[in-house]
VOFISE-363083 format. One line per 3 residues: their letters; for each residue x, y, z of C-alpha. Coordinates in nm, 2 decimals, decimal comma. Example, Ala and Ser with C-alpha at 12.3 -4.5 7.8 and 13.67 -1.06 7.14 Angstrom:
2
AS = 1,23/-0,45/0,78  1,37/-0,11/0,71
This chain:
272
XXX = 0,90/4,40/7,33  1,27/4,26/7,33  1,56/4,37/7,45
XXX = 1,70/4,43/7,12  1,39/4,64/7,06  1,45/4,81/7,33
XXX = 1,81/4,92/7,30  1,78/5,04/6,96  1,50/5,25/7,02
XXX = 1,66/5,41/7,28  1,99/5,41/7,07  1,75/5,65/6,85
XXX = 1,65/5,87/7,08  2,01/5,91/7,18  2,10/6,01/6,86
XXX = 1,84/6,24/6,76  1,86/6,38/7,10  2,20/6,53/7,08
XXX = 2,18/6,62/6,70  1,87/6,81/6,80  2,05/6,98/7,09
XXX = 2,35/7,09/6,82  2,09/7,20/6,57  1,88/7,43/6,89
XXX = 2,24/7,59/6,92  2,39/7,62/6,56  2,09/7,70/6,35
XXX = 1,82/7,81/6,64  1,56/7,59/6,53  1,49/7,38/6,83
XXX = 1,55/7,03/6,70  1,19/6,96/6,74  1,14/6,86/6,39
XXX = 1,38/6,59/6,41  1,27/6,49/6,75  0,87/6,47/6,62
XXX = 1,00/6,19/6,33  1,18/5,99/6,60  0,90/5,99/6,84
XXX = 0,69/5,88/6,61  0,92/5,58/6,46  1,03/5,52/6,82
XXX = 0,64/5,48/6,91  0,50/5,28/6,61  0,84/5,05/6,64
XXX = 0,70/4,99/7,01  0,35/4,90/6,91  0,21/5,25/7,05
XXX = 0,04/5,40/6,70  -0,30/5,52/6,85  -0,49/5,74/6,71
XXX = -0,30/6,06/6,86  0,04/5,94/6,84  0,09/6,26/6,68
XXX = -0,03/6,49/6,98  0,24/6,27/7,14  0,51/6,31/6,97
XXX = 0,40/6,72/6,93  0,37/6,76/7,30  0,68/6,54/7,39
XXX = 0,86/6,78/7,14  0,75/7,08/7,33  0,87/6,95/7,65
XXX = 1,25/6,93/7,53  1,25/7,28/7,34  1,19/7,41/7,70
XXX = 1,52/7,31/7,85  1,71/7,33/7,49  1,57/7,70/7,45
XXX = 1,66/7,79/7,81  2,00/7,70/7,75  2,01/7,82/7,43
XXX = 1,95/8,16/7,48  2,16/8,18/7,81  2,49/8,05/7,65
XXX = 2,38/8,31/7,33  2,29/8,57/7,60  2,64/8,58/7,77
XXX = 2,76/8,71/7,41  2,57/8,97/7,38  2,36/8,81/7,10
XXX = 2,00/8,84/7,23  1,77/9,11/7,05  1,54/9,12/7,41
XXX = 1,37/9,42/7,27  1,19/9,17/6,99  1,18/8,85/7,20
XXX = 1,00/9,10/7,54  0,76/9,24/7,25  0,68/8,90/7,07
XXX = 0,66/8,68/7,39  0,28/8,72/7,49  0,15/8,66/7,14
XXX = 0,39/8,33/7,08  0,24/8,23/7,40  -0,13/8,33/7,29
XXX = -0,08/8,13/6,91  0,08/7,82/7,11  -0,22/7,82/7,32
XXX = -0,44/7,86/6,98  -0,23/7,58/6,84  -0,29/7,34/7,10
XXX = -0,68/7,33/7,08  -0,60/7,25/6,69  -0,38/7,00/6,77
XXX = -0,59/6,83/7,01  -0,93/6,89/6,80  -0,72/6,67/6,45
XXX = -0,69/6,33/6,35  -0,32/6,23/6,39  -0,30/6,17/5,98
XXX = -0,43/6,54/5,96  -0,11/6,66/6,18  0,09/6,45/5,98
XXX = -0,05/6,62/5,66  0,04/6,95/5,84  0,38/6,86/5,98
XXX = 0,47/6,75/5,59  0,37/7,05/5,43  0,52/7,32/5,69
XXX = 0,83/7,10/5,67  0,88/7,14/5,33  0,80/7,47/5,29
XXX = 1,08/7,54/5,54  1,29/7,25/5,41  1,25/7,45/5,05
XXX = 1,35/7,74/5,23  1,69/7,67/5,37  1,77/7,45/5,07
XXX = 1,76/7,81/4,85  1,73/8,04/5,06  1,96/8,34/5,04
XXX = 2,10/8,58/5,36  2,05/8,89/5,09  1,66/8,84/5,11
XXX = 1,47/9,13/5,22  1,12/9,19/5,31  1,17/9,52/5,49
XXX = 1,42/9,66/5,67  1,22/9,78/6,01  1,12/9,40/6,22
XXX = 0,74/9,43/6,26  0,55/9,57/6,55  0,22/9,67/6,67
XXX = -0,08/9,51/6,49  0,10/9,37/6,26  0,38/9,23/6,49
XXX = 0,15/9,08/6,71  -0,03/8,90/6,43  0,27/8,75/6,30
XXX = 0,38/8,62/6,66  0,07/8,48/6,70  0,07/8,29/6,37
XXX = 0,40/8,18/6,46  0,34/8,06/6,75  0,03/7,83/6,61
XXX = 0,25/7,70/6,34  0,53/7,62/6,56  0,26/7,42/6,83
XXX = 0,14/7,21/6,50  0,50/7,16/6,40  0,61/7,01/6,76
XXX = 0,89/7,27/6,78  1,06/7,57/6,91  0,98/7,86/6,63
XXX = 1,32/7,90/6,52  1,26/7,76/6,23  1,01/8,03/6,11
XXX = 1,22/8,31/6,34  1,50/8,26/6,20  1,44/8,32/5,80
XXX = 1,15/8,63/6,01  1,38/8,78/6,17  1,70/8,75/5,86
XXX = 1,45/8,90/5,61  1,36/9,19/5,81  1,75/9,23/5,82
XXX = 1,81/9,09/6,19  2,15/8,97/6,15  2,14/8,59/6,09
XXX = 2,37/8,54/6,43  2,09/8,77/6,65  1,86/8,62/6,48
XXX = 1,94/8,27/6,63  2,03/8,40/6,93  1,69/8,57/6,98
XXX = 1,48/8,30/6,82  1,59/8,05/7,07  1,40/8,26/7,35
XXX = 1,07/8,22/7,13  1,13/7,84/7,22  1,06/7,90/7,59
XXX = 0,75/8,15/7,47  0,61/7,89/7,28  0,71/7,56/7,45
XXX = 0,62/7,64/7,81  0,25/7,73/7,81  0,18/7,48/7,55
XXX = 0,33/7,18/7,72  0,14/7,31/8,05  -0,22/7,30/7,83
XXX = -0,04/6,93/7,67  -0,01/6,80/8,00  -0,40/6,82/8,05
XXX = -0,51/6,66/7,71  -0,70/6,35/7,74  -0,55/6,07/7,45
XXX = -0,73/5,78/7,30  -0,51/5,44/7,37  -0,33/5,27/7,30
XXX = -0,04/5,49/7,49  0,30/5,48/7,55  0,37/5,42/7,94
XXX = 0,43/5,67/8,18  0,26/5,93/7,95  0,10/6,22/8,13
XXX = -0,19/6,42/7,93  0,00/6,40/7,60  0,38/6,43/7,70
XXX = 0,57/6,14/7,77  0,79/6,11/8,04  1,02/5,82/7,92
XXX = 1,10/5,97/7,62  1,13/6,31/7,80  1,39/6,15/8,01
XXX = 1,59/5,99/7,81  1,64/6,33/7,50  1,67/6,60/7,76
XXX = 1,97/6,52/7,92  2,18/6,47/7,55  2,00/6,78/7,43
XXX = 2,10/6,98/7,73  2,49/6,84/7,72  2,50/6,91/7,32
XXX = 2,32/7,27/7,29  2,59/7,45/7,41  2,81/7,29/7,16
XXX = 2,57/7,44/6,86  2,60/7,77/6,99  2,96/7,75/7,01
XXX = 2,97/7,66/6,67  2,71/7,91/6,55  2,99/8,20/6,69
XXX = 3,25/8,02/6,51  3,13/7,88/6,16  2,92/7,99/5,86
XXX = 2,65/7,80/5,90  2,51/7,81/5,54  2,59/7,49/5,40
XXX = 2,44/7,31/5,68  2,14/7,52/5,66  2,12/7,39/5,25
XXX = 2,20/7,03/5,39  1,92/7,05/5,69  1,70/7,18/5,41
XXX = 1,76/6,89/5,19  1,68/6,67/5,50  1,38/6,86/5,58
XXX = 1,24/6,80/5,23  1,31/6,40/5,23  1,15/6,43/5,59
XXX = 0,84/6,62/5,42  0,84/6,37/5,13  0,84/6,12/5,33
XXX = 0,57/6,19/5,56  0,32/6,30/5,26  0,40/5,91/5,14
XXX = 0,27/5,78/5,49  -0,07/6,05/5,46  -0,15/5,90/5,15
XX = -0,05/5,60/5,06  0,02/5,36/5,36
């Protein structure tokens, strides 16, 4: 691999590393869709498309929605934002579907994630492109059985998606009337929930060559190094923002994104 190779994948990773850190702030989602796309270009581009690039890029994903979370809900903490009450009840399920989610994930052909990844991203991608803050499911957020159930679900989702839950605890949380601000605020803590056992299990996952270097069970630790520092430096900008800006045109516009992504990825399944 060249030089030039090597610079503008790293470029990349920049990039997507500090519009994923904005995006873990403003709109609580983590980033970790956008980070699973660049991984995987980043990998291919360096010759590394094995046959669980995906479980790569997933766990790799994971790893940086720890620190963004952490930092996340600490700067949303300090105003007051956090609904702890839902995040404390919610936590051990996330955890107990992330764990779920990994032995999927390991158990899947990489083209099968893909398949996933597509059609969860454009469900959400649909979502945010006409989704509406008036949308109600009930105005009382779940508990008991049926609150635990839906963490746990989450929490699988979110492992197969490579991200932080934010993207399905946000709209949860909004339509159960959680105000859309809390709602961020809180759903960044499902990150750490999520992300934290499931990078642990990641870390032990054996993966078929050809691999990136310096990749430990399934998480890489160049690519790790190189997104978490932009991430951490730019979350804290998103969350200033998210106090500060209505953030649904950008949620229409990440929408739209998430669809091309989602498009994009069913043309890859089945047709290259």
């Amino acid at each position: 691999m060249d030089i030039a190779t090597l610079a503008s994948i790293t470029g990349l990773l920049l990039a997507t590393g500090a519009f994923a850190g904005v995006l873990a702030g403003l709109l609580g989602v983590g980033g970790g869709v956008v980070l699973v796309i660049a991984f995987l270009y980043a990998f291919r581009a360096t010759g590394f498309d094995g046959p669980d690039v995906m479980q790569i890029c997933l766990a790799t994903s994971l790893a940086t929605v720890i620190v963004t979370s952490v930092r996340s809900v600490v700067a949303h903490n300090r105003k007051g934002a956090v609904e702890w009450p839902i995040l404390r009840s919610w936590a051990p399920f996330l955890a107990l579907g992330a764990g779920v989610g990994v032995v999927v994930a390991v158990n899947l052909q990489s083209k099968t994630l893909q398949l996933i990844f597509a059609i969860l991203a454009a469900f959400l991608g649909l979502y945010m492109a006409v989704g509406r803050s008036s949308w109600r499911v009930g105005q009382t957020f779940p508990t008991g059985t049926v609150g635990r159930l839906g963490a746990s679900i989450l929490g699988l989702l979110s492992v197969l998606m490579g991200i932080g839950g934010g993207s399905f605890g946000v709209p949860l949380m909004t339509l159960f009337g959680v105000p859309v601000h809390r709602a961020v605020a809180t759903a960044a803590g499902f990150g750490v929930a999520i992300a934290a056992p499931s990078v642990v299990a990641f870390l032990f996952v054996p993966v078929e060559p050809p691999i990136p270097p310096l990749t430990v069970g399934a998480v890489n630790l160049v690519a790790l190094a190189i997104i978490i520092p932009v991430t951490a430096l730019t979350t804290p900008l998103g969350v200033a923002l998210a106090h500060r800006l209505p953030a649904q045109h950008l949620k229409r516009g990440f929408g739209v994104f998430l669809l091309l992504v989602a498009a994009n990825m069913f043309r890859e399944v089945w047709w290259a």
